[in-house]
VEXLOZA-47702 format. One line per field, with one value per atom (N, C-alpha, C): residue in one letter; atom name; x, y, z; chain. Coordinates in steps of 0.05 Angstrom, whole numbers, padded with zeros to 5 digits, always signed. Each point is the difference from the previous one (the first is absolute). Example, Ala and Ser with C-alpha at 12.3 -4.5 7.8 and 13.67 -1.06 7.14 Angstrom:
rest <- (A:A:A:S:S:S) $
atom <- (N:CA:C:N:CA:C) $
u <- (+00264:-00018:+00018:-00007:+00016:-00015) $
v <- (-00114:+00024:+00024:+00021:+00024:+00022) $
w <- (+00156:+00000:+00000:-00014:+00001:+00014) $
kette <- (A:A:A:A:A:A) $
REM end
This chain:
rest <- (X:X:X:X:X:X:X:X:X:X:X:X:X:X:X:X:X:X:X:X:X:X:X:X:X:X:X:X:X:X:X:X:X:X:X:X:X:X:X:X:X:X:X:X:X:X:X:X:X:X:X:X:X:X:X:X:X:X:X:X:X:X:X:X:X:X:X:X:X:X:X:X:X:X:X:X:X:X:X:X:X:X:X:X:X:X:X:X:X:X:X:X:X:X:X:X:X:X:X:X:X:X:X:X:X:X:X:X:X:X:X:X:X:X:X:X:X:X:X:X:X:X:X:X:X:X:X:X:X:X:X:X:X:X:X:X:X:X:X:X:X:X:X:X:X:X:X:X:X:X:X:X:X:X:X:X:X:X:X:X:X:X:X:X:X:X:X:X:X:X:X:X:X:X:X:X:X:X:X:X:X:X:X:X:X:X:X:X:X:X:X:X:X:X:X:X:X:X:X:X:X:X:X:X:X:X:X:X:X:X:X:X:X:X:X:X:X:X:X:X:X:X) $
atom <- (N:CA:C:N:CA:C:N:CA:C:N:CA:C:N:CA:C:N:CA:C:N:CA:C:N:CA:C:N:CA:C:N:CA:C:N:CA:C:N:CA:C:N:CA:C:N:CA:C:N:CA:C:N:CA:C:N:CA:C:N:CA:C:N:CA:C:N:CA:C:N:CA:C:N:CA:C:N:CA:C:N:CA:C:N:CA:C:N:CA:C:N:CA:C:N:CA:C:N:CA:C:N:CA:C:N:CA:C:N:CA:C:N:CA:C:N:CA:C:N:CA:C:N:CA:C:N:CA:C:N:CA:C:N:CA:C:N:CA:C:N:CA:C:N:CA:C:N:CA:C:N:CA:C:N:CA:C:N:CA:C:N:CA:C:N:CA:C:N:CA:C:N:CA:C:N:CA:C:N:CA:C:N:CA:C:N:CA:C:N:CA:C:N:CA:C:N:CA:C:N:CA:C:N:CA:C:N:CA:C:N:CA:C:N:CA:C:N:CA:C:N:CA:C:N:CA:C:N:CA:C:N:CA:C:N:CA:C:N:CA:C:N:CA:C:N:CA:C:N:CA:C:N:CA:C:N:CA:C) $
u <- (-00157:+00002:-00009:+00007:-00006:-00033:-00012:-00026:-00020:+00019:-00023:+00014:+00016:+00015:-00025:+00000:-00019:-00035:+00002:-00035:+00004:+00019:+00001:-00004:+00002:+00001:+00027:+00000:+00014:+00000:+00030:+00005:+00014:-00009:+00015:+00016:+00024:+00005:+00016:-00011:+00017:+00030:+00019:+00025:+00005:+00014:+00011:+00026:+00013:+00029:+00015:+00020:+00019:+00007:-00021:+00006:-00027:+00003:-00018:+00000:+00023:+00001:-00035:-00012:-00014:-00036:+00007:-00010:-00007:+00016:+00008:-00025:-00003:-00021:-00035:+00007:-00017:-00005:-00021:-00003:+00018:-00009:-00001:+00014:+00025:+00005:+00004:-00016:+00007:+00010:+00027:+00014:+00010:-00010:+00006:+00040:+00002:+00034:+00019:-00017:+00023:+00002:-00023:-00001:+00016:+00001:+00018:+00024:+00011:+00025:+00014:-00018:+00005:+00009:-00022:+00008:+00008:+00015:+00025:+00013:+00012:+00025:+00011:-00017:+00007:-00008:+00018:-00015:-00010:-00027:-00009:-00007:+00020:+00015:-00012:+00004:-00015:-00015:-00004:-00016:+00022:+00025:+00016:-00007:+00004:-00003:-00030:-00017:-00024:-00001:+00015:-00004:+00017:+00025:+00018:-00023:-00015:-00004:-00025:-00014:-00020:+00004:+00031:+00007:+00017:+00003:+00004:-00024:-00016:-00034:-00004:-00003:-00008:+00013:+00033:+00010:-00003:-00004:-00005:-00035:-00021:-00027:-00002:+00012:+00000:-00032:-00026:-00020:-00006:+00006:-00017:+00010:-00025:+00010:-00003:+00013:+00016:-00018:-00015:-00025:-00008:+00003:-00008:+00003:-00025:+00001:+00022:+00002:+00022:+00026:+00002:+00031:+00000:+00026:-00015:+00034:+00008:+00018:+00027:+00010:+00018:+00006) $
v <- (-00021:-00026:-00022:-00003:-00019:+00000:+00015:+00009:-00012:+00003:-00006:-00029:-00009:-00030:-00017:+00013:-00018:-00001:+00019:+00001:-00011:-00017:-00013:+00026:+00023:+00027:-00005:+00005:-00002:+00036:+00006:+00029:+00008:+00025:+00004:+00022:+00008:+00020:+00022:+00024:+00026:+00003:-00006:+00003:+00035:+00008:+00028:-00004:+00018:-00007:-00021:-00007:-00016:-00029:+00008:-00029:-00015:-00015:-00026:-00029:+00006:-00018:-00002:+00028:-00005:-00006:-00012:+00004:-00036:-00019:-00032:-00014:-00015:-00014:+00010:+00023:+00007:-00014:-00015:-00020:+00021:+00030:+00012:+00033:+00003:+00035:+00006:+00027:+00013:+00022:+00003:+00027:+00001:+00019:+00015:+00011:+00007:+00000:+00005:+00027:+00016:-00017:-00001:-00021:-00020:-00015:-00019:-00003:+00021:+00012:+00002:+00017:+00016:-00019:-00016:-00033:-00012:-00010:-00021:+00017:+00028:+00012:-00011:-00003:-00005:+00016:+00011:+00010:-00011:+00004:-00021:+00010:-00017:+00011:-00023:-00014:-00026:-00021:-00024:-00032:-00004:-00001:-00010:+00007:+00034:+00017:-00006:-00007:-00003:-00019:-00026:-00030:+00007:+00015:+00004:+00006:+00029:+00011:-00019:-00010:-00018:-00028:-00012:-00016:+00013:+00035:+00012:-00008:+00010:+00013:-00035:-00019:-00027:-00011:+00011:-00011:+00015:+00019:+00030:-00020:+00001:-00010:-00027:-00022:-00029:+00005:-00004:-00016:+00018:+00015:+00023:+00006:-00003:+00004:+00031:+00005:+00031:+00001:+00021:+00004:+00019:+00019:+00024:-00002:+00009:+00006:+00027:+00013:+00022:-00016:-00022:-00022:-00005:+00015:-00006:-00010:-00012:-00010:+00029:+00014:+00022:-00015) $
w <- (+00259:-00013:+00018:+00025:+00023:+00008:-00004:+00004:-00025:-00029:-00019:-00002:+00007:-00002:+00020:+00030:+00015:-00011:-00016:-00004:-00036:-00010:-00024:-00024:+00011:-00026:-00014:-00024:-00017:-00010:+00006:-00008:-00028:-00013:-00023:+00014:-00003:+00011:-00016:-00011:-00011:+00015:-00001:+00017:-00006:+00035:-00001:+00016:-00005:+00005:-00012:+00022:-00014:+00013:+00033:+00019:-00012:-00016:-00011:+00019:+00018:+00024:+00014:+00009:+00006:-00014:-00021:-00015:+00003:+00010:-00009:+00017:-00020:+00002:-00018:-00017:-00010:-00030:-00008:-00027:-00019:-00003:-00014:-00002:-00013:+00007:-00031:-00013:-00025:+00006:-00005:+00004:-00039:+00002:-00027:-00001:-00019:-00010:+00019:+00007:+00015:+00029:+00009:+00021:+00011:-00030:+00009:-00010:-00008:-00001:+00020:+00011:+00023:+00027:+00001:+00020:+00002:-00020:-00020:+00000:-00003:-00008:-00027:-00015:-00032:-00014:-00026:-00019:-00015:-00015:-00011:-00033:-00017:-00021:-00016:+00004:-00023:+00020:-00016:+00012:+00014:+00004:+00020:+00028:-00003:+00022:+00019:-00014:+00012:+00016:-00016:+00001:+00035:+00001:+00026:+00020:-00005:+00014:+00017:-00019:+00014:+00012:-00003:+00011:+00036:-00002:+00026:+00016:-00008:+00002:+00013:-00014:+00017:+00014:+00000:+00026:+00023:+00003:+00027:+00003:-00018:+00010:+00002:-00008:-00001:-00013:+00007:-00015:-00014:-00007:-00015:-00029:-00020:-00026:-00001:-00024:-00011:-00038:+00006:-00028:+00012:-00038:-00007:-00023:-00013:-00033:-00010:+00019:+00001:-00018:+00015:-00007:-00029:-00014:-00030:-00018:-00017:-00003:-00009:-00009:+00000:-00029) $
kette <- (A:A:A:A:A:A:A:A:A:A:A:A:A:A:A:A:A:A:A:A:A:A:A:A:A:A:A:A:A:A:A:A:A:A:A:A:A:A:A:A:A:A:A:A:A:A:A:A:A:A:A:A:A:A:A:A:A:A:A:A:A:A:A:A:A:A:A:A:A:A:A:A:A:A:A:A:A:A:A:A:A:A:A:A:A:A:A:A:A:A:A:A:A:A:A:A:A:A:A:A:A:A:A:A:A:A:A:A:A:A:A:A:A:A:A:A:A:A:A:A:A:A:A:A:A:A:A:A:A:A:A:A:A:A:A:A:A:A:A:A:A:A:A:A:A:A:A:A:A:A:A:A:A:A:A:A:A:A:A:A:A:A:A:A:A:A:A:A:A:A:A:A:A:A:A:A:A:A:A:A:A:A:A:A:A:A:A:A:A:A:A:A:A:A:A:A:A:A:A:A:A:A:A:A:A:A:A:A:A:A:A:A:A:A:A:A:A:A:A:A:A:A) $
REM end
């Protein structure tokens, strides 16, 4: 991330695992369901659950938005 930050790259990034920490500062992460389940420790059961889990998801990354067409309302 420090590498494509100094050369003005703008990253999308597929997230694996569950530390999204290192992930911060990326414009961009699409982790599909289980994903971000899995990272949030939420089950993701309705629009609430999601709405939680991606309000985890942007406080662990600060700038980084949370999109995937995967994300679908329950």
């Amino acid at each position: 991330m420090d590498i494509a930050a100094a050369h003005q790259v703008r990253v999308v990034v597929d997230p694996k695992g569950t530390d999204y920490s290192r992930y911060r500062g990326a414009p961009v992460i699409t982790p599909n369901r289980s994903e971000l389940a899995a990272a949030a420790g939420v089950e993701l059961v309705d629009e609430s659950s999601y709405k939680a889990a991606a309000r985890i998801i942007l406080t662990t990354c600060m700038q980084t938005q949370c999109w995937s067409p995967a994300v679908k309302k329950a």
